[in-house]
C-alpha positions in Angstrom: 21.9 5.6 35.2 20.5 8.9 36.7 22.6 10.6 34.1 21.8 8.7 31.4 17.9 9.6 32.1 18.2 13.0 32.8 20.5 13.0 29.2 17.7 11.2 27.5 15.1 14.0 28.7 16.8 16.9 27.5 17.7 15.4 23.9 13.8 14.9 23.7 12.9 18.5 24.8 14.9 19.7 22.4 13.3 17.3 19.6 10.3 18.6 20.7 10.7 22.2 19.2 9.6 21.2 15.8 8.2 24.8 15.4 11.4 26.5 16.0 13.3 24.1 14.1 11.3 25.2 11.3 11.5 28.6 11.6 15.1 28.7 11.8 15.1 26.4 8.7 13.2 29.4 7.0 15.4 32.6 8.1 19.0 30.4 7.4 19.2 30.6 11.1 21.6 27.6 12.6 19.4 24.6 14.0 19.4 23.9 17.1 20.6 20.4 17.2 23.7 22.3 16.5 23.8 22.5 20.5 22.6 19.3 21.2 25.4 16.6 22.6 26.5 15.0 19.2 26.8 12.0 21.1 23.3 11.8 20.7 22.6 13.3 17.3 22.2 9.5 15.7 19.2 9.3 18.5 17.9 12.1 16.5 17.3 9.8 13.4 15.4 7.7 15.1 12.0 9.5 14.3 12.2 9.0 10.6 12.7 5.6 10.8 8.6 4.8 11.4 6.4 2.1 10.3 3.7 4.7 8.9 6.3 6.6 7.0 8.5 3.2 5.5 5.0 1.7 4.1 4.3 4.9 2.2 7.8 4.0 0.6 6.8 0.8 -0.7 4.0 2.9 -2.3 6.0 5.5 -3.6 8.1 2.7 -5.4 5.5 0.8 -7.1 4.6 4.3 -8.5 8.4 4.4 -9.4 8.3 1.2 -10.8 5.1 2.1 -13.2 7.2 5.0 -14.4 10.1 3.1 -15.1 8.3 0.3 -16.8 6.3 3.3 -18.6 9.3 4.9 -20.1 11.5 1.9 -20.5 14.6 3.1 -18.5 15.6 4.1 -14.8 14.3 7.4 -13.2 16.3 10.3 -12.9 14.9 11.4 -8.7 14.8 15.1 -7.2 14.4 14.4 -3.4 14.4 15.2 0.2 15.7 11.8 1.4 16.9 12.8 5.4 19.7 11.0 6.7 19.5 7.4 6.0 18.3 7.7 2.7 15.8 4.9 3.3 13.9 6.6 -0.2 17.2 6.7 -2.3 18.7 2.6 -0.9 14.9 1.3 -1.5 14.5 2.4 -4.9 18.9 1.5 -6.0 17.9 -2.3 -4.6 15.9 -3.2 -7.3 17.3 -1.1 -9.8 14.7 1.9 -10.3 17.1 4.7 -10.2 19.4 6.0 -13.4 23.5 5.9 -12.7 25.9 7.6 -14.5 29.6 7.4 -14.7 32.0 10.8 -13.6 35.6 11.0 -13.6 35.3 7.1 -13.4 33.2 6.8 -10.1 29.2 5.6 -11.0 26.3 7.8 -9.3 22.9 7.7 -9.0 21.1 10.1 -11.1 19.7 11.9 -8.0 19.5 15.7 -7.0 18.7 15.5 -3.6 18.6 18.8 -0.5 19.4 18.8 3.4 18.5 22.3 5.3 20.5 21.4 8.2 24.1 21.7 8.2 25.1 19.4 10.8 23.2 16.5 8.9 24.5 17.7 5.3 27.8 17.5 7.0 27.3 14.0 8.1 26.0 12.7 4.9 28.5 13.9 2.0 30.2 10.9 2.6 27.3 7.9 2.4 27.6 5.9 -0.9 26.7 5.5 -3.5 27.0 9.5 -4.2 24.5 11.5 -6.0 24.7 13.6 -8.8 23.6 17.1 -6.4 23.5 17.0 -3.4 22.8 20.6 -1.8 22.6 22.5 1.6 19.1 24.7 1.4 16.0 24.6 1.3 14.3 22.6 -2.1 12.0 26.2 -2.2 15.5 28.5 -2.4 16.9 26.6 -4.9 13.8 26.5 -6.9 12.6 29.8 -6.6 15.6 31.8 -5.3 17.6 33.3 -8.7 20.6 34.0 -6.1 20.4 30.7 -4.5 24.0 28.9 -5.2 22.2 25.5 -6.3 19.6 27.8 -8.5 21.0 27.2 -12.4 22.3 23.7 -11.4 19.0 22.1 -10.2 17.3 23.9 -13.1 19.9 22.1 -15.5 18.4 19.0 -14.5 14.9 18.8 -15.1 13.0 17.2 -16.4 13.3 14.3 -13.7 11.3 11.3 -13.8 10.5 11.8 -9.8 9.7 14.5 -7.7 9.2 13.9 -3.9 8.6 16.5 -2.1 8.4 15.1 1.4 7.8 18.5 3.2 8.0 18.7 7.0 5.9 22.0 7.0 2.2 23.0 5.9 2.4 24.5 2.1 0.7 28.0 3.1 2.6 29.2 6.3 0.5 32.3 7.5 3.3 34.6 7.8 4.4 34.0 4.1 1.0 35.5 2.3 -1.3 33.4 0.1 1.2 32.3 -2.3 4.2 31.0 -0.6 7.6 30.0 -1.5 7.0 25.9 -1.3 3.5 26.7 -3.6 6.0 28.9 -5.6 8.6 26.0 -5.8 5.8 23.5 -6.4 4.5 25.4 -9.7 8.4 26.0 -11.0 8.3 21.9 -10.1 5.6 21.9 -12.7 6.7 24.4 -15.3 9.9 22.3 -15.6 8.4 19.2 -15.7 6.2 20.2 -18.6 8.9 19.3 -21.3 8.9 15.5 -19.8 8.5 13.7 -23.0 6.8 10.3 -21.1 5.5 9.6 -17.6 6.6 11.0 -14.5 6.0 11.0 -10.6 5.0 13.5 -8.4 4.8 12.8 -4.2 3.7 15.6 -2.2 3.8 15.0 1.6 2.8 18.0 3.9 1.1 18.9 7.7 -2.4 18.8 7.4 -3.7 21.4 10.4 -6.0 23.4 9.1 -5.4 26.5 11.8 -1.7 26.7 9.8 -3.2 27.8 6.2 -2.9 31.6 5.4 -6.8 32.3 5.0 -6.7 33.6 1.6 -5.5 30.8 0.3 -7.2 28.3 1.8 -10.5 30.3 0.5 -8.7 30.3 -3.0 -8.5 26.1 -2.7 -11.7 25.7 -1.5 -13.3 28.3 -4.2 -11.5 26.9 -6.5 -12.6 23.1 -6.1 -16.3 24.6 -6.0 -16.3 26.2 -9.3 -15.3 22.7 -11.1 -17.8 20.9 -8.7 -20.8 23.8 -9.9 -19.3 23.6 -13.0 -19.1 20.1 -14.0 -21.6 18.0 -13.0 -19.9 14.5 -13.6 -17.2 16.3 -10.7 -20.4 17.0 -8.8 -21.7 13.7 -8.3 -17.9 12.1 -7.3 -17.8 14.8 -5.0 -21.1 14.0 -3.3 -20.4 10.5 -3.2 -17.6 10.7 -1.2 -18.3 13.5 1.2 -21.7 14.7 3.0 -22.5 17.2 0.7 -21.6 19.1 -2.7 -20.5 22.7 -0.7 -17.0 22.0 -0.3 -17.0 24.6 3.1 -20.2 22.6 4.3 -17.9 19.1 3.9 -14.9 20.9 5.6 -16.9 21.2 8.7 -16.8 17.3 9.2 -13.8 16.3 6.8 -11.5 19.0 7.3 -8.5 17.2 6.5 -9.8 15.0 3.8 -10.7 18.2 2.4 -7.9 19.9 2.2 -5.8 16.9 0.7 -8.7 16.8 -2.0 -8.7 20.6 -2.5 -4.6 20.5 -2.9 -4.9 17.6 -5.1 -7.1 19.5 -7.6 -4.9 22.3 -7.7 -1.9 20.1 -8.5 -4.1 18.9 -11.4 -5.1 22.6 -13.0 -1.8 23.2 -12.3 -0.2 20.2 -14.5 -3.2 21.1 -16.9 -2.1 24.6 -17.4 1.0 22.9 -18.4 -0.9 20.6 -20.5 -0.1 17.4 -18.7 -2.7 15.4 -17.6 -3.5 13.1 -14.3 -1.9 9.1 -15.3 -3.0 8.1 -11.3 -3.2 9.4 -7.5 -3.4 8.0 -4.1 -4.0 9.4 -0.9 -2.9 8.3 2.6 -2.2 10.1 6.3 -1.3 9.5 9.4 -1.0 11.4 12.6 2.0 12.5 14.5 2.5 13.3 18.2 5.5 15.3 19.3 6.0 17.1 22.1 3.9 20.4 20.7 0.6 18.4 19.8 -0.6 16.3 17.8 -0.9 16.8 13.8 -1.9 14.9 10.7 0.6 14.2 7.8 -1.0 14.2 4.2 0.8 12.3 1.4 -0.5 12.5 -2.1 1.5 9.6 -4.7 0.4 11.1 -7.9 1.8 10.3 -11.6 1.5 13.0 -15.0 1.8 12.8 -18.2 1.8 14.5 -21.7 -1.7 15.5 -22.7 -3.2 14.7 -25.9 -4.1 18.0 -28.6 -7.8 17.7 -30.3 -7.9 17.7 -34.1 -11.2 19.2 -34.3 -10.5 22.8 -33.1 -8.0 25.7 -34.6 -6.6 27.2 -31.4 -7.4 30.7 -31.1 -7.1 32.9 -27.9 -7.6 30.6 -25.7 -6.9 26.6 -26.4 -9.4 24.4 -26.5 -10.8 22.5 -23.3 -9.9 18.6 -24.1 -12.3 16.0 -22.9 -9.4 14.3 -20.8 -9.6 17.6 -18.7 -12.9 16.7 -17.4 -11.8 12.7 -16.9 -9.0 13.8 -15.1 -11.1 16.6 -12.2 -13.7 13.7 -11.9 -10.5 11.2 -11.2 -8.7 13.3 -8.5 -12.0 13.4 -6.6 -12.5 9.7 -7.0 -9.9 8.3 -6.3 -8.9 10.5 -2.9 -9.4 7.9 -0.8 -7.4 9.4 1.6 -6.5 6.3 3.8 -5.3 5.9 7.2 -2.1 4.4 7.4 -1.9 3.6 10.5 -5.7 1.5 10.3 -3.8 -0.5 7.4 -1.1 -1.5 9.4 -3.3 -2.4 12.7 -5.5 -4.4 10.3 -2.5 -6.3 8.4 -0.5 -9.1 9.7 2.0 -9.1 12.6 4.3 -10.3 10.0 4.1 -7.1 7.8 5.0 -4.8 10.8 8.0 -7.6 11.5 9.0 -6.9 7.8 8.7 -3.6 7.7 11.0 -3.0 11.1 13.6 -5.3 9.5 13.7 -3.6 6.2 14.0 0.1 7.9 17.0 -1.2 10.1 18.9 -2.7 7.0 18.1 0.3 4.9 19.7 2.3 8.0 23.1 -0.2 8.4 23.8 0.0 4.6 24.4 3.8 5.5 26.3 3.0 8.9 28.6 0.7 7.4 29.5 3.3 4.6 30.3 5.5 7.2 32.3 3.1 9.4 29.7 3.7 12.3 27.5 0.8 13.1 24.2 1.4 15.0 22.2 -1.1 16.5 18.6 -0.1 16.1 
């Protein structure tokens, strides 16, 4: 029994090194769970499979749902599903995501990326298979001309889903102000910008304000202040959900909030530069504690589409400002509610955390049982 304990503590203080996990992620270095007893590396899943985290699912897939009913067919999905796949076997269930026959064996219509070799290794083989599946980094093979996945993921947009379900901050201070995920997020956009209907973007990041580079965090935080002293219908949203209209004034009190609401606007100029506009977005976050401190996860569940063209103005130098432009910087302020997670599932039914602890171990066993190794959870 001693053994077992003193086993159990060492796979935990290595779990706890989230930090150097992610810096190794960054330089190609080999993870460290590469070291770790790989009698225990299934004990490693374990921390994806939360409550929190599986209720933002069933949010992500009524926006998945709206997109499919929107365009009238199944989504095509670019994702970063982690081991189980809990994303990817929620959305197949009921039908959401596209399939596609090759050399007589059906896929899903799904590009999908694993940084860590040990787990890519451990999850070619779960069915049904996916049409890419890569080893790197989403932001190398986005950004990265050299990156082996590179032309193939590019031949592939537009999707009708993006999730971006990053484990790390968007800014990174040793990267400079723009870095390669904002970098990979704007090529997300550029290629999306030929998406004839509706499509989904979910962007999940670490919301610690001491991680931003400072320039860039200035450039969000300027940048939502010139469409708040700019447009005053953006103005008063803004003041009615925070304490006051200087976005650096409302940071002192809602510094998290803030940031979610400052990323969210830039994900909205960015779609508009592209001329798409905002369909919907919803806010939610919840707070982690591993063994380096605790840390607040941001998840934005947003949904674009193609912008309309005025009739009234000859483009000239510069296009025309359309009114949905405006409708769209008052909406992202309105409706970033940013809610706690964690509060909705305290103040819900037993029952609902029941169902939800249920559904995350069957989601996991369809996996185990394609594999051939059962877990009990």
């Amino acid at each position: 029994m001693a053994d077992s304990n003193s086993e159990n503590v060492d796979l935990i203080a290595e779990l706890s090194r989230e930090a150097e996990q992610e810096e190794e992620i960054r330089t190609g270095s080999s993870s460290y769970l590469t070291h770790v007893d790989s009698r225990n590396l299934v004990n490693r899943e374990r921390e994806y499979r939360d409550l929190e985290k599986q209720w933002v699912r069933h949010q992500w897939r009524t926006s998945v749902s709206a997109v499919v009913a929107k365009n009238g067919r199944p989504a095509r999905y670019l994702t970063l599903p982690a081991y189980y796949r809990l994303d990817i076997s929620l959305f197949n269930e009921t039908g959401l995501l596209a399939t596609k026959t090759i050399d007589g064996v059906e896929v899903l219509e799904v590009a999908a990326f694993e940084t860590d070799p040990t787990k890519y290794a451990r999850m070619v083989g779960h069915q049904p298979p996916l049409l890419l599946f890569g080893n790197t980094p989403i932001e190398d093979a986005l950004v990265d001309h050299d990156n082996r996945y590179y032309a193939e993921l590019a031949s592939l947009f537009p999707f009708d889903v993006v999730n971006l379900d990053l484990t790390t901050s968007l800014t990174p201070k040793h990267e400079g102000p723009f870095s390669k995920i904002m970098q990979a997020i704007e090529q997300v956009m550029l290629r999306q910008a030929t998406h004839v209907g509706e499509w989904a973007l979910f962007l999940t990041f670490r919301n610690v304000l001491d991680e931003w580079q400072t320039m860039a965090l200035n450039a969000f935080v300027e940048n939502m202040q010139e469409n708040i002293d700019k447009y005053p219908r953006v103005r008063d949203a803004f003041t009615d959900r925070y304490p006051s209209a200087r976005v650096q004034t409302a940071m002192e009190t809602e510094a998290e909030r803030c940031v979610a609401q400052c990323v969210l606007k830039w994900l909205v100029d960015r779609a508009h530069y592209h001329h798409m506009q905002l369909v919907d977005s919803v806010s939610y976050h919840y707070t982690r504690y591993p063994g380096i401190g605790r840390y607040d996860i941001t998840k934005l569940v947003t949904r674009f589409s193609r912008g309309s063209l005025t009739d009234k103005v000859i483009p000239m130098k510069e296009s025309p400002v359309e009114t949905w432009v405006e409708a769209d910087l008052v909406g992202c302020v309105q409706k970033n509610k940013f809610a706690n997670v964690e509060d909705i599932l305290l103040g819900g039914p037993e029952e609902r955390l029941i169902s939800i602890t249920e559904e995350i171990s069957r989601l996991a066993n369809l996996i185990d049982e394609d594999s051939g190794a059962r877990i009990e959870l």
